[in-house]
C-alpha positions in Angstrom: 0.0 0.0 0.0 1.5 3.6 -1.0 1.2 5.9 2.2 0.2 9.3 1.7 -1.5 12.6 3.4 -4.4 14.9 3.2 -4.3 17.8 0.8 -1.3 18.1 -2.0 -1.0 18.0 -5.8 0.8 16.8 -8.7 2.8 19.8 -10.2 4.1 18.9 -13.9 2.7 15.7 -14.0 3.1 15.8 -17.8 6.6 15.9 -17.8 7.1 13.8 -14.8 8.2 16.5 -12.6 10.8 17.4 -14.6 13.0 14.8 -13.1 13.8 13.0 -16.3 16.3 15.3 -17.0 18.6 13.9 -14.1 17.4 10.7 -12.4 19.1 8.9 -14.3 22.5 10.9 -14.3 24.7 9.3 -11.5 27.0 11.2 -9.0 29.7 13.1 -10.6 32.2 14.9 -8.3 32.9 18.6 -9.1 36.5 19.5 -9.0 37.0 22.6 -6.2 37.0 26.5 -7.6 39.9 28.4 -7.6 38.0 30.4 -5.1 35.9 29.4 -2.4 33.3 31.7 -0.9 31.9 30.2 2.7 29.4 32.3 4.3 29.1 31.9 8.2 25.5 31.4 8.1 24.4 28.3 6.7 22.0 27.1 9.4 18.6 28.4 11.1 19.7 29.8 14.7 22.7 32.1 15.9 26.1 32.6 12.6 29.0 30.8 13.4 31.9 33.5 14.6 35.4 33.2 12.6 38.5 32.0 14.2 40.6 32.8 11.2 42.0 35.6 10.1 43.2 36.9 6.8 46.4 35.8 5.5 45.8 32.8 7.5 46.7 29.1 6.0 43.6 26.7 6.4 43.6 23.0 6.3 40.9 21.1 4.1 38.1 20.3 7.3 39.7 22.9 9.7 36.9 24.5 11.7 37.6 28.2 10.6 34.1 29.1 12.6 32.5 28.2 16.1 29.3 27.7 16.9 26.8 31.1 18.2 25.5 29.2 20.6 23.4 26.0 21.3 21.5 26.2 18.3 24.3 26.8 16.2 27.2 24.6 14.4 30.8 25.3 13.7 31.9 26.4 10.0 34.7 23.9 7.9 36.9 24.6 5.3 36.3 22.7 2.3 39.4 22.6 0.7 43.6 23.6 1.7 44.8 26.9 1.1 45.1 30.7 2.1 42.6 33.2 3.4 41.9 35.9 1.4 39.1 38.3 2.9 36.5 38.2 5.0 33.7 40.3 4.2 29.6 40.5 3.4 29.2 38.5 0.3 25.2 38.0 -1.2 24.2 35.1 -0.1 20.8 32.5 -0.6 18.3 34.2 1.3 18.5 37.6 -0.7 20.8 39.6 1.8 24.5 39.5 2.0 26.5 37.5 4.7 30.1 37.9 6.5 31.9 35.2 4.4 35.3 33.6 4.6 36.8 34.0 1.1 39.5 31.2 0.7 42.0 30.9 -2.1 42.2 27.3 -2.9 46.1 25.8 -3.6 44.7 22.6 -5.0 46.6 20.4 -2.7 43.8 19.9 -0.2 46.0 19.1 2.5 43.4 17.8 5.5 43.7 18.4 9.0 44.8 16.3 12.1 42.2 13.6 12.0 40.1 14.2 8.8 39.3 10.4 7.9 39.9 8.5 11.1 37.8 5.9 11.4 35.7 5.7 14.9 33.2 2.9 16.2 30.3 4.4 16.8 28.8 1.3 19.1 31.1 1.9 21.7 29.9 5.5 22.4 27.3 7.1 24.3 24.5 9.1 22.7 26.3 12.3 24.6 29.4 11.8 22.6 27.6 10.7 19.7 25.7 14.3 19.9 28.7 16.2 20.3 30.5 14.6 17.2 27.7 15.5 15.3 27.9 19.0 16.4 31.1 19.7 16.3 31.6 18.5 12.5 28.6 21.0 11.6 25.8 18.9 10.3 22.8 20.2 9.8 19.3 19.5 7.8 20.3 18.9 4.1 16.6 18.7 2.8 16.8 22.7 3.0 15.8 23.8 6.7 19.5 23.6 7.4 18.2 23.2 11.3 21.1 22.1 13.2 20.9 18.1 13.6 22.6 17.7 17.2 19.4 20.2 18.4 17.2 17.6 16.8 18.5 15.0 18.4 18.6 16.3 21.9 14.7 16.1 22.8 14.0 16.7 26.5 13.7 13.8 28.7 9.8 14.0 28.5 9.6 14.2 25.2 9.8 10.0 24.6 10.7 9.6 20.6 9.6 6.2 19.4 9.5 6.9 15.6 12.7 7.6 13.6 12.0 8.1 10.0 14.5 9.2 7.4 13.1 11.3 4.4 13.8 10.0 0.8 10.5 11.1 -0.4 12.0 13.8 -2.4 8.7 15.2 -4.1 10.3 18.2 -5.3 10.3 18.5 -9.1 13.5 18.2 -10.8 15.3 17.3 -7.8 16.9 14.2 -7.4 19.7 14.6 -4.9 18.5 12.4 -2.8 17.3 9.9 -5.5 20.8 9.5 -6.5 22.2 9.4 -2.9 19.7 6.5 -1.9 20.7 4.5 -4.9 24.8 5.4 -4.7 25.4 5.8 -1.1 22.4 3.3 0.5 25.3 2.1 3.4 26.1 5.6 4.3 22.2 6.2 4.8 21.7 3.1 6.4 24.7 3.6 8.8 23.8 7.1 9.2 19.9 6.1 10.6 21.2 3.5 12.9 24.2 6.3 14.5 20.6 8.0 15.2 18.2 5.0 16.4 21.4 4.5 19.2 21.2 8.1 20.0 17.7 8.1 20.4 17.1 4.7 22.1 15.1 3.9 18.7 14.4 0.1 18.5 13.3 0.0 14.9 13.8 2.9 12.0 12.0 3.9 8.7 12.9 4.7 5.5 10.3 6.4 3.5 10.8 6.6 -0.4 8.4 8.1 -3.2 7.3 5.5 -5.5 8.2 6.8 -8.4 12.0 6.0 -7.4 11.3 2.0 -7.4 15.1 1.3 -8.3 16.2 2.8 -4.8 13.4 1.3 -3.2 14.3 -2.3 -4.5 18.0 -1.4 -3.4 17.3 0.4 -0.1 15.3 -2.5 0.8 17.9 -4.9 -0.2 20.3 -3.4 2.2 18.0 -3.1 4.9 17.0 -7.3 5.1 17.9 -8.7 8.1 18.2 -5.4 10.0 15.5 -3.3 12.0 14.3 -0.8 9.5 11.1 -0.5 7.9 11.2 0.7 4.0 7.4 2.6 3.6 6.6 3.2 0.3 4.7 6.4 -0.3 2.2 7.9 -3.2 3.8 10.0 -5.5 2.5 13.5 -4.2 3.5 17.1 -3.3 4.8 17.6 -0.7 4.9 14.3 0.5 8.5 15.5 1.8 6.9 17.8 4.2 8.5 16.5 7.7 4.9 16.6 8.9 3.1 15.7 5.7 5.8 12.5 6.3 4.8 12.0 9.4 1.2 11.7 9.0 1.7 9.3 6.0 3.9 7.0 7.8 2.6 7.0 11.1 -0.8 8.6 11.4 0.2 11.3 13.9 -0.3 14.7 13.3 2.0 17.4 15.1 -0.4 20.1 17.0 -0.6 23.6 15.7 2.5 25.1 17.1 3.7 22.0 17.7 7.4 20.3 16.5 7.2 16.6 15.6 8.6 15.3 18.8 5.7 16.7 20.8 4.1 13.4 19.0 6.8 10.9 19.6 8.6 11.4 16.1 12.1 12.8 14.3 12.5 13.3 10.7 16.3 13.3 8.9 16.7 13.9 5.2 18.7 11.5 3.5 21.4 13.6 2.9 21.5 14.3 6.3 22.1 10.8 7.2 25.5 10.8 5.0 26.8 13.6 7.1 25.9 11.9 10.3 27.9 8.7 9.2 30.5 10.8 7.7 30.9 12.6 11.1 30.7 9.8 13.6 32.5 7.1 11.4 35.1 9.2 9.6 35.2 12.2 11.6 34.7 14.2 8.3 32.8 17.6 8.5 30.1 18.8 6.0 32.3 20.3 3.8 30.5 18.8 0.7 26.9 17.9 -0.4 25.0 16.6 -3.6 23.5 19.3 -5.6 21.1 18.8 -8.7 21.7 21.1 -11.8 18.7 21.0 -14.1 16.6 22.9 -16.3 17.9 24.9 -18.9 21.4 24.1 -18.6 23.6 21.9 -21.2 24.3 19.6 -18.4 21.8 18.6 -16.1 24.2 16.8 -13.3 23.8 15.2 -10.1 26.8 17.0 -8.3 29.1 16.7 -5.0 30.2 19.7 -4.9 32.2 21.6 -2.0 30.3 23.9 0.0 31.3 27.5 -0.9 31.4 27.0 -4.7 29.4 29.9 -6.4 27.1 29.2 -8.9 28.6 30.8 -11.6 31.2 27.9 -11.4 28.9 25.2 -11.1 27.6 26.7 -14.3 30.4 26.6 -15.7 31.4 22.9 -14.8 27.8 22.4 -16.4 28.4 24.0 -19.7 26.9 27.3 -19.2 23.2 27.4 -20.0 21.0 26.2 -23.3 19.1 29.9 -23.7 17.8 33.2 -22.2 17.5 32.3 -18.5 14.6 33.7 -16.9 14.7 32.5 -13.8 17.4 31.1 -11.4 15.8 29.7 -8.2 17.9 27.4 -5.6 16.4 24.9 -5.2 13.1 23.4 -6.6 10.4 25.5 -8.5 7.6 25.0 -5.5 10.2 25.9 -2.4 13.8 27.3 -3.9 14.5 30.8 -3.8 15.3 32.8 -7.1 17.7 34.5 -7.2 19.7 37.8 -8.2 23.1 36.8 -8.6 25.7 33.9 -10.2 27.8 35.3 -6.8 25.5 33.3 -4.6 27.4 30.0 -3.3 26.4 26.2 -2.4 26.0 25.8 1.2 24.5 23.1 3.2 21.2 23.2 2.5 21.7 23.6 -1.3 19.8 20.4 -2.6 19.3 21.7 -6.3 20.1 25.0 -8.6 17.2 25.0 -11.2 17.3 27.4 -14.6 14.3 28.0 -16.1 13.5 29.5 -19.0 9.6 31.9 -19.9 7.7 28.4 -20.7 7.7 27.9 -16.8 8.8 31.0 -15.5 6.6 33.3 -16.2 4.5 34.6 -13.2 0.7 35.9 -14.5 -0.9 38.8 -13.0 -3.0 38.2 -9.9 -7.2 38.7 -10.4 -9.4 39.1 -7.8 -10.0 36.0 -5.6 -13.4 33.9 -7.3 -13.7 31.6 -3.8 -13.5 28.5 -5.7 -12.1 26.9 -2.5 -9.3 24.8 -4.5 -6.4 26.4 -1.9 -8.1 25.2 1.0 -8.6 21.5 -1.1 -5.3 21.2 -1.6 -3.6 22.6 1.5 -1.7 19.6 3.5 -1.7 21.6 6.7 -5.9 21.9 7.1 -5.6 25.5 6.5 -7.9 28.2 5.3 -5.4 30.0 2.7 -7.8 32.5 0.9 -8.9 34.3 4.2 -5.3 34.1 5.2 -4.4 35.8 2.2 -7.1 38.0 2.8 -6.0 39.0 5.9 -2.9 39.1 5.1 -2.8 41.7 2.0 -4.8 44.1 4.6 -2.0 44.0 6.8 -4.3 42.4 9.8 -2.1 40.3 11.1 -3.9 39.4 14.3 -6.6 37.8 12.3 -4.3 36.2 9.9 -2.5 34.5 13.0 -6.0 33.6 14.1 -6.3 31.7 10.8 -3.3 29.8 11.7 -0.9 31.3 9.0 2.1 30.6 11.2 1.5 26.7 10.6 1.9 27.4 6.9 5.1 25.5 5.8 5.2 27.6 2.4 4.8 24.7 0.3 3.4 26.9 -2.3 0.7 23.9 -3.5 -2.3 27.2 -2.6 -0.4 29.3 -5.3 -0.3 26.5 -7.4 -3.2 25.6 -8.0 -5.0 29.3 -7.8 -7.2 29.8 -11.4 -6.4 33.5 -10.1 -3.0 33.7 -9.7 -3.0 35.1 -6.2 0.3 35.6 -4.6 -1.0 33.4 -1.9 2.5 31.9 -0.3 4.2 34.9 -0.4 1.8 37.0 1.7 1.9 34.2 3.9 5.4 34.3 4.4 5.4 38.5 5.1 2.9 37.7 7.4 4.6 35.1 9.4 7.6 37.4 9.5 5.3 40.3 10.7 4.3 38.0 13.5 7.2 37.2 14.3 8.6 40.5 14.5 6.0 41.4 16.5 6.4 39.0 19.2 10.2 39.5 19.7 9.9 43.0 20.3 6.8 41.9 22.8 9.4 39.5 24.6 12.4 42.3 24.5 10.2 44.3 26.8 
């Protein structure tokens, strides 16, 4: 039986989410830049704070940022050589960010202990935790929240489901795809590094069924060992962590609520890689797989180094096939478009998608016809058009009565609107109205 949720839709069915152009295309490894451009902000919660200096020599995994704080993870340079500046650079999210600019010498000479193989059975989940931490893994599905916070619930808050995320239901992606099918120990390992820490008797793998070669592989590995592989209906956004959730177990995570207030955590697949990577090789995430698609001459499956800017990846990828319209990092229903070539891969940078006008043009918004589709389709129970209604008036304290802060931007209202209301993005200036709002309530 495919598992699913309520809500959700089928974005470009008729090209099959676009993923044809790179499912198929397996891991390649993208040589480091000449210049590497590693912004200190990379993960929700407090910037790391530099501990180099220019003019500095770095190693290849030297920590050249510590954590802000608890909710927080130390930055790693991904390759050897000098440091040339630090400065704002634009980054991901539109702004710009203090960056460490590194001049790479090609050697990548690696730092005391880069490799060395630990066994992870013969630590405590404390250790385990701190390992984590301190080799800067954090969500790779695109939250970029910092793992070791994930994985240190309070004591009352009893997790019994562990589920790692290979849904993948984002079009054109298929990061994860490749990394179930080409790095299925690294996953495996990585999930049960997380059922010790968590005191998880049995873990589950859930995988989209349109992906039935990792499926038949994943569950290959897993025979004889306690993890469950859940197959799941091909819908978006499936990948949700609490669309997942409900799929796979039937829980639903209270309004306001975080998934282990219900017993459950959520890793992306990607994420799992790091774990192993960290506890079993002590290697920091200095490197992740990135899917280049759309109008590009190469559509790749990349592991590239964190810090590389676009405009190289490009150019690794043959530069583009036309006009681009639109650059967006990430998929078309989540990513962020963006301004610049400047911008660089950092953790969270699952895909770089070029498209050209046939799918990025944006039609001008008519008046909302109360056809109810948005509040069909909507995988958190929402109400979107009187959020949206709310929101555009700037009445915030109704919108948050509607529940608009338990959007999770998902974009399926927008997408389905026959009157091309901007319905996610007043959502989202809402939710940071609110948010506003209540910090400068809790500062008095």
């Amino acid at each position: 039986m495919k598992l699913s949720f309520r809500g959700g839709i089928h974005p470009l069915n008729n090209i099959h989410h676009g993923k044809y152009l790179t499912d198929k295309k397996a891991l390649e490894v993208m040589p480091a830049p000449e210049k590497l451009v590693i912004p200190i902000s990379q993960h929700i919660g407090a910037p790391a704070k530099p501990i180099v200096k220019i003019g500095d020599r770095v190693l290849m995994g030297q920590k050249i940022a510590e954590a802000g704080g608890f909710v927080s993870v130390p930055i790693h340079s991904s390759v050897s050589g000098e440091v040339l500046d630090i400065s704002p650079t634009p980054h991901l999210l539109g702004n710009e960010v203090q960056s460490i600019i590194i001049q790479n010498d090609f050697k990548d000479e690696k730092v005391s202990g880069y490799g060395e193989t630990r066994d992870y059975s013969k630590l405590e989940a404390k250790e385990l935790i701190a390992i984590i931490q301190e080799n800067g893994v954090v969500g790779m599905g695109g939250a970029t929240f910092p793992t070791h916070v994930k994985l240190s619930p309070p004591p009352e808050k009893k997790i019994d489901k562990l589920i790692v995320n290979g849904a993948e239901c984002e079009p054109f992606l298929t990061a994860d795809h490749r990394a179930l099918l080409e790095n299925t120990e690294e996953i495996i390992n990585g999930l049960r590094i997380t059922m010790r820490i968590l005191g998880v008797e049995r873990g589950i793998i859930g995988i989209e069924n349109n992906k039935r070669d990792a499926i038949s592989k994943v569950k290959k590995a897993c025979k004889g060992l306690p993890i469950d592989i859940k197959t799941l209906k091909v819908k978006y956004p499936q990948g949700g962590e609490k669309q997942l959730i409900q799929a796979i177990t039937k829980r639903e995570v209270p309004s306001g609520g975080l998934p282990m207030d219900i017993g459950a955590v959520v890793l992306n697949a990607s994420t799992c890689i790091a774990i192993y990577n960290a506890v079993e090789k002590n290697i920091p995430l200095i490197e992740r797989i990135v899917t280049v698609t759309g109008n590009v001459k190469k559509p790749s499956n990349l592991v590239v180094r964190v810090g590389t800017r676009f405009e190289d990846v490009f150019e690794f990828c043959g530069g583009f096939t036309e006009h681009v319209e639109k650059l967006i990092a990430g998929g078309p229903m989540m990513g962020l478009a963006q301004f610049s070539l400047d911008v660089t891969v950092i953790k969270g940078t699952s895909g770089i998608l070029v498209l050209g006008k046939e799918l990025a043009t944006t039609p001008a918004q008519i008046n909302c016809i109360r056809c109810g589709k948005c509040v069909y389709v909507c995988p958190a129970g929402l109400m979107p058009l009187h959020m949206n209604s709310y929101s555009i008036r700037g009445d915030y304290e109704m919108a948050e009565k509607y529940n608009v802060m338990d959007c999770i931007e998902c974009g399926a209202c927008s997408y389905v609107c026959p009157s091309n209301r901007y319905l996610t993005q007043s959502f989202k200036f809402a939710k940071l109205q609110i948010t506003k709002k209540r910090r400068a309530e809790n500062a008095q």
